[in-house]
N, C-alpha and C positions, 0 to 999 in steps of 0.2 A: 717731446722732451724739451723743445725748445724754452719754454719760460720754466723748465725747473733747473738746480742748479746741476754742473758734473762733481761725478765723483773726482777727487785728485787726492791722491799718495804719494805724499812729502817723505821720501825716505833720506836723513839725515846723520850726521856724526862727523866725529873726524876720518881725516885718510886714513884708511886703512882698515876699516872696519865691514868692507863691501858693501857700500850703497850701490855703486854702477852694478855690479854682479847680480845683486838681486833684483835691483829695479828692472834689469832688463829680464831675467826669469820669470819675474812676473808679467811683463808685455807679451813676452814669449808663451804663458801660458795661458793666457787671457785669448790670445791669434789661435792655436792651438782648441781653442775652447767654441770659438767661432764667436769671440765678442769684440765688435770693433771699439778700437783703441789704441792712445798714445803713450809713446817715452818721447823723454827729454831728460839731458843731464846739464844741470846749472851750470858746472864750470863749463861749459859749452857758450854761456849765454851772458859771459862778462870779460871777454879776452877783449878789453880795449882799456889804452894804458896811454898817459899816468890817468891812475883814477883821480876822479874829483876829492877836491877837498873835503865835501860835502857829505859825500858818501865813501869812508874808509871800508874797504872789504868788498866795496861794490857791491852790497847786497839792494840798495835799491834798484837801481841797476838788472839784476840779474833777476830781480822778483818783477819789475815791468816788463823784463822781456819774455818772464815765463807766463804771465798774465795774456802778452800776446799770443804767443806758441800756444796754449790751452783753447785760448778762441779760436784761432787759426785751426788746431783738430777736430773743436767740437761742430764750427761750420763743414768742416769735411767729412764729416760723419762717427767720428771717433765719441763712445757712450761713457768714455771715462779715460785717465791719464795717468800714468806714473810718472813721478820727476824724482831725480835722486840729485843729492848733493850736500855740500856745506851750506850751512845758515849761520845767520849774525847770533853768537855765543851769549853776548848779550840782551839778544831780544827775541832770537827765535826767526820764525816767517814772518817776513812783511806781509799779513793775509789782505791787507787793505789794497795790496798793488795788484791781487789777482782776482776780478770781480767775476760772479756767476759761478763761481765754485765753492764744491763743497769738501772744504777739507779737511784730511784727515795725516796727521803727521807722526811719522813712529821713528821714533829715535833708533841706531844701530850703536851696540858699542862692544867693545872689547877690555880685558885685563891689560896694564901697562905692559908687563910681560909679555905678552902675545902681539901685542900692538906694536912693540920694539922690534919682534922677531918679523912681524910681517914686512914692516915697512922695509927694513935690511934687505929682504929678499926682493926687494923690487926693482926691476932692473929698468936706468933709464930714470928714476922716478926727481923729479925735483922737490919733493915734498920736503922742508928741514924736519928734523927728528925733534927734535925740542918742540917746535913749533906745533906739532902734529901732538904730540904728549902733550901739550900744555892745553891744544883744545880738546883733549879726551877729559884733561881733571878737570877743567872747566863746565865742559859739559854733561859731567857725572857729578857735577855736584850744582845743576842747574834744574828746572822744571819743564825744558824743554821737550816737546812730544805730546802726542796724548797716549803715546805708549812706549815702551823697552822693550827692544829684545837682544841677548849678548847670545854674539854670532860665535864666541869661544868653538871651537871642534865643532862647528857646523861644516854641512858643504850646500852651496849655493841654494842647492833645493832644496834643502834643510830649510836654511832661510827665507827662503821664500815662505815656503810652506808657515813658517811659526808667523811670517811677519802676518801673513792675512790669518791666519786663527786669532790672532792677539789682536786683531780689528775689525770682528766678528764678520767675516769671510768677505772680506773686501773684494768688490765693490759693494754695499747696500744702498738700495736694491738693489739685485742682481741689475746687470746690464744686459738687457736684450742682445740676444744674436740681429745680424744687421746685412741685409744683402750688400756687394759690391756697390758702392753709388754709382751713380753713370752722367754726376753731372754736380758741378763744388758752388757750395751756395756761398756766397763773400758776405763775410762779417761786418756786421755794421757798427758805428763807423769804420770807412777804409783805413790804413795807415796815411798817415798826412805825409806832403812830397818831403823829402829831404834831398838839397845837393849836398856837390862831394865829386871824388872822386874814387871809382870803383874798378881794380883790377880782380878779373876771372878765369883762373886756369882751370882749365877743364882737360881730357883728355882722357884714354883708354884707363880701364884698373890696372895699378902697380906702376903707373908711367914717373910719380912722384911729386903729384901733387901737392898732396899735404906738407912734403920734407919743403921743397921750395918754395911753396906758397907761405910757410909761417917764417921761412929764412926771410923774404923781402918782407915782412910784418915786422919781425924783430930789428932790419933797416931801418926800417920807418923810426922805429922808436928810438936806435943809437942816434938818429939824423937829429932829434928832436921834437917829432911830433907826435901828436895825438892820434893815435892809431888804432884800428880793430882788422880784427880776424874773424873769420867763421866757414865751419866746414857745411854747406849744404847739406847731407847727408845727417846731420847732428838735428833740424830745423825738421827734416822730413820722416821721422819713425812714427808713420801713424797707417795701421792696416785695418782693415781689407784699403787696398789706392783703387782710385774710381777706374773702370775698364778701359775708359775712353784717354785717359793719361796715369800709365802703369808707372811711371816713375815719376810721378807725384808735384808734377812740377809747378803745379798752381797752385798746390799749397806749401811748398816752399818759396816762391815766391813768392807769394802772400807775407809769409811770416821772415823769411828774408827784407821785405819792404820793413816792416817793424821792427826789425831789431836793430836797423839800421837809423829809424828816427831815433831811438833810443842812445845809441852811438854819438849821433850828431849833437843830441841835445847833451849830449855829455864832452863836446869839443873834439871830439874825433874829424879831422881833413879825406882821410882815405880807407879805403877797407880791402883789404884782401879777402876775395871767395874763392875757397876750390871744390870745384863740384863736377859731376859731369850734364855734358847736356847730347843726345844722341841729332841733333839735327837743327836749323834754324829757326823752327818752329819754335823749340826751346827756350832758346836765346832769347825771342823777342817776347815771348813771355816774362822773364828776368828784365829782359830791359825797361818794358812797359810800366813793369810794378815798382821800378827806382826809378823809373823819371822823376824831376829833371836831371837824378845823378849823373854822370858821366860814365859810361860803362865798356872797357876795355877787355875785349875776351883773348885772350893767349892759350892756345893750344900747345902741350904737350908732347910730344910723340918719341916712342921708341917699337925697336925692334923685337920680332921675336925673341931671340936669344935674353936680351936686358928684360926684357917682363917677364922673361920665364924665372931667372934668376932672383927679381926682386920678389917674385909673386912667392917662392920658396920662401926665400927669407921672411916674406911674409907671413907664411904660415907657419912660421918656428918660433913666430914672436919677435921678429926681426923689424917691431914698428911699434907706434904708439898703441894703448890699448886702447883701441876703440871701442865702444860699446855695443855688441852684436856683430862683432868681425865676423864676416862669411867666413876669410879663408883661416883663420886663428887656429890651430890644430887640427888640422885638416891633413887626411892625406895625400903621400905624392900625388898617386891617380888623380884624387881632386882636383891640386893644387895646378897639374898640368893642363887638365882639362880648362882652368879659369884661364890660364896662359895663354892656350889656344884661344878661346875666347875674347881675351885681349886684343890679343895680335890680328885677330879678323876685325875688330872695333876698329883700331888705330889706323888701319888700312881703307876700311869704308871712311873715317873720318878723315884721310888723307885725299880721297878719292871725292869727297863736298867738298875741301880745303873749308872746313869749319871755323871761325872764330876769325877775328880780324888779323892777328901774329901765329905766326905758327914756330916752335924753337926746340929742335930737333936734343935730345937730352942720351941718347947712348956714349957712353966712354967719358961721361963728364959727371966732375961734380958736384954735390949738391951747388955750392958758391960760383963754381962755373956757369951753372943752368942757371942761377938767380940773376949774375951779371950780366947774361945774352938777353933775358927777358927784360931787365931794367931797361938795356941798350934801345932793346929792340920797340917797346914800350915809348923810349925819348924819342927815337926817331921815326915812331909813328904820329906821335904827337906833342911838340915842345911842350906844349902848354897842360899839359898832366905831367909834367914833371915839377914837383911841388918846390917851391920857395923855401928860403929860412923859414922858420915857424917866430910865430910874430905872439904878443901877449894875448892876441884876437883868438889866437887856437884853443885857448883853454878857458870855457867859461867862468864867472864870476861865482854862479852856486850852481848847482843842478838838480834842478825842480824836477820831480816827479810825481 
């Protein structure tokens, strides 16, 4: 398959209308099917702010780094790709920024009534309402897609199901079933080096990664710089993972290196990753593929008790919705059982003393754990602790 093109399905619309939902139903059922294959969800792939001038809505931006992420799966073995998200209302997909694919785009939409009601009920959500209604009328009264489907009283498998009927059983051609790889072939060309500099907390599930890692992101930007985020875990949904590295970490660090040139070439100084890494072997994979960035790993850690409790709240919905949450509605039994599991993580990775910082997070909060890590971060090393932001931070245009 190498010289034909992949499939990829652009599932599009505004908030609210379940693109994450189904895109990932569909990943799900593709793994399920025995076809190997990727997700990715765009707002994933442009959390670096202020955006350029150049590019308002960041959609170039978020169309080169899915361009990468696609090559990044397709070298790993994945025979096709779901990507869900918002597009430029104006113009649709950048198809130009994602080369080697074949794609195929289906708009998702809903009634303004139902769209008002959904969005209300979401809890946590920072979507504006207006805002979110203005890109439904827009985009219902655009040519955007090469197909509709209104998710009105659907339920997720509902739409899944219509969205591949309506794009006559996507993927075509079918996608081969694909054994486990046992060894990741690298895309050509690599990602180019990008510096910078790179903080990485890593640590057991539920320890609070994500809450603290986008607290010191959103620092970054009050301080005045150009800054990005990205959750590993976002970079790496691509199955069957090769046997010989089950948590996929050469192809997320693969495509972590690119989304980061991406970043850079858009005036971003710093990046916050949170991700986990089970040992140092990990690590220097991560560090290898952002050389020459500067790469600072801060561990995490809490106690039984605190991961049991967050890992709960976790599965009640007590977190961002991430796309393909394990523990998302999950029962206690489960839910404890992941805790345990935690709690023996945190302990083995206390037991390597993992990662260069280590900054112990029970009985504290989020902004507590953020200022120990900043601390602890400066006095590991003055010279990552960033300057005023100077006119040099923010590019002149940004080519892509």
């Amino acid at each position: 398959m190498s010289g034909e093109p992949i499939p990829v399905l652009w599932l599009c619309g505004p908030p609210g209308v379940g693109k994450t939902e189904a895109g990932w139903e569909i990943y799900a059922e593709l793994g399920r099917a025995g076809v190997a294959a990727g997700y990715v969800d765009v707002d994933q792939l442009g959390i670096c702010y202020p955006e350029p001038a150049s590019d308002p809505g960041r959609h170039l931006m978020q169309a080169r780094n899915v361009g990468a992420v696609v090559a990044g799966y397709r070298a790993a073995g994945a025979r096709c790709v779901v990507v869900s998200g918002v597009v430029d209302t104006a113009r649709g997909v950048h198809a130009d920024r994602i080369p080697g694919a074949a794609l195929t785009v289906c708009r998702l939409r809903v009634g303004q009534d139902e769209l008002r009601r959904r969005l209300l009920g979401r809890t946590g959500s920072t979507v504006a309402l207006a805002d979110a209604l203005r890109d439904a009328e827009a985009m219902d009264a655009s040519d955007i897609g090469d197909v509709c489907v209104d998710t009105s009283g659907l339920s997720v498998a509902e739409v899944a199901r219509r969205v591949r009927e309506r794009t006559g059983g996507w993927p075509v051609p079918a996608a081969p079933a694909t054994a486990p790889a046992t060894a990741f072939e690298r895309p050509s060309p690599a990602p180019a080096p990008a510096e910078g500099s790179v903080l990485w907390l890593c640590g057991a599930t539920g320890v609070g990664k994500s809450t603290v890692g986008f607290t010191l992101f959103q620092r970054a930007l009050a301080a005045g710089h150009t800054a990005a985020y990205l959750d590993l875990d976002q970079i790496g949904c691509c199955a069957p993972a090769p046997a010989d590295d089950p948590g996929n970490h050469r192809l997320k660090a693969r495509n972590l290196a690119a989304v980061w040139q991406t970043y850079r070439a858009a005036g971003a100084r710093c990046l916050t990753v949170v991700g986990q890494a089970e040992d140092e072997s990990a690590i220097r994979t991560y560090a290898d593929a952002l050389a020459p960035a500067t790469v600072t790993v801060c561990r995490l850690h809490a106690g039984r008790e605190e991961l049991v409790r967050r890992i709960l709240s976790r599965g009640q919905g007590g977190s961002w919705a991430q796309p393909g949450d394990p523990l998302k509605g999950r029962p206690t039994a489960r839910l404890l059982q992941a805790a345990d599991a935690a709690a023996a993580d945190a302990e083995a990775l206390d037991r390597a003393a993992l990662g260069d910082l280590r900054v112990a997070t029970d009985g504290h909060t989020v902004e507590e754990v953020a200022d120990a890590v900043a601390d602890a971060v400066a006095e590991r090393s003055p010279t990552l602790s960033l300057p005023p932001p100077t006119a040099s931070d923010r590019p002149q245009a940004f080519e892509l």
